[in-house]
C-alpha positions in Angstrom: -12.1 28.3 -0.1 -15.0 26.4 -0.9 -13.0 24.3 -4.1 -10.3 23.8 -1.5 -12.9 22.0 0.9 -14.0 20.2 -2.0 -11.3 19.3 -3.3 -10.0 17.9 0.2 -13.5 15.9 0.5 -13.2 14.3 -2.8 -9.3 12.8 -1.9 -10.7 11.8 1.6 -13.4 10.0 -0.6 -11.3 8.5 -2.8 -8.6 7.4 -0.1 -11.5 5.7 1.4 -12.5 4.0 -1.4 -9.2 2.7 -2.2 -8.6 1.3 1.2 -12.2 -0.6 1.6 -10.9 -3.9 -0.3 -8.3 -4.4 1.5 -10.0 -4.0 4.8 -12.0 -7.3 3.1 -8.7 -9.4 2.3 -7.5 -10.6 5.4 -3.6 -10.3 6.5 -2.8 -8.1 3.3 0.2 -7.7 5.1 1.5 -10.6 4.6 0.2 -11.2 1.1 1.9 -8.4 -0.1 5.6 -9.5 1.7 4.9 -13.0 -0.2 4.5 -11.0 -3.2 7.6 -8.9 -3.0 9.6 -12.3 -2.7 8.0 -13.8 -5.5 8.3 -11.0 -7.6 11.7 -10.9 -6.4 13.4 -14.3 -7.2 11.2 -13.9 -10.7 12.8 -10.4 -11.5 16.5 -11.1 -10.5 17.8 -12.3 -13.2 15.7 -10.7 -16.0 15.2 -7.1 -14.7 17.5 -5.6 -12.0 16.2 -2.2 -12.0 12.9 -3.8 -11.3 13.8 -5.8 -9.2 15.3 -2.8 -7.2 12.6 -0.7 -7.6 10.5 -3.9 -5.8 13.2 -3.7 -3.1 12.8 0.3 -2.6 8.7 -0.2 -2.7 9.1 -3.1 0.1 11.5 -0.6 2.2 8.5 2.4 2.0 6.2 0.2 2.4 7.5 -1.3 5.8 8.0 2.6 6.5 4.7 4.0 6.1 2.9 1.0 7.8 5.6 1.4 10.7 4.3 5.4 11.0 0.8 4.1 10.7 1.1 2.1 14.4 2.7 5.0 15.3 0.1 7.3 14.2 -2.5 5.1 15.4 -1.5 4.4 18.7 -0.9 8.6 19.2 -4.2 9.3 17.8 -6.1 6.2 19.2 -8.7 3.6 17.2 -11.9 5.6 17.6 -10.2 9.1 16.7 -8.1 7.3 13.5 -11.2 6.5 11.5 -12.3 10.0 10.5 -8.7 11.4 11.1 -7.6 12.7 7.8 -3.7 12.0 8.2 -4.6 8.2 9.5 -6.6 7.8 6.6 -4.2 9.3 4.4 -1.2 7.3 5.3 -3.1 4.1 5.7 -4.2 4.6 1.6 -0.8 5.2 0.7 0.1 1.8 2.6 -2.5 0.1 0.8 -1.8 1.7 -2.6 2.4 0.3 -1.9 0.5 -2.9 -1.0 -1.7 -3.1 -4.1 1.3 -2.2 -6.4 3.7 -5.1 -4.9 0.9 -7.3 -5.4 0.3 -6.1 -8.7 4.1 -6.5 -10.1 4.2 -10.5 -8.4 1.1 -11.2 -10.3 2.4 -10.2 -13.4 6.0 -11.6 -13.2 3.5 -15.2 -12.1 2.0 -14.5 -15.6 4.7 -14.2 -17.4 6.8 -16.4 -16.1 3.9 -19.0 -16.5 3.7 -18.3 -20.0 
């Protein structure tokens, strides 16, 4: 029981931690939709299944941060900051948004190079 408590404290940790720089980057939002379109036009004609994959990422993306106004209206703002499933699902959004990011700057570099 007490490794189980643990264990959920360490993830809440971590989820927190992954969140924090993109609470500092204003409208990550948006950077993240100008990255799926740059990665996109890059990756069309070199890598299809990539560029798929970029499409599917975009589409869970869009998902989870639609369920997180959801979840955050039900729950409210106070009440969403130490909720675990808020804090959850916004990480997850973050981690999509990091990884779309993450695939335009490296198509930038490459197709730069």
């Amino acid at each position: 029981m007490v490794s189980f408590l643990n264990h959920n404290k360490f993830i809440y940790i971590l989820s927190n931690l992954l969140v924090l720089p993109a609470i500092f980057i204003p409208n990550i939002d948006f950077l993240s939709n100008l990255s799926f379109l740059a990665s996109f036009f890059l990756l069309i004609k070199s890598n299809l299944f990539l560029s798929v994959f970029v499409c599917v990422l975009l589409i869970i993306k869009n998902n989870s941060n639609y369920r997180f106004n959801i979840l955050l209206k039900l729950k409210g703002t106070e009440l969403s900051k130490s909720d675990y499933d808020c804090v959850y699902l916004y990480a997850w959004c973050t981690l999509l948004r990091y990884i779309l990011i993450g695939i335009a700057v490296n198509q930038i570099f490459i197709f730069l190079d």
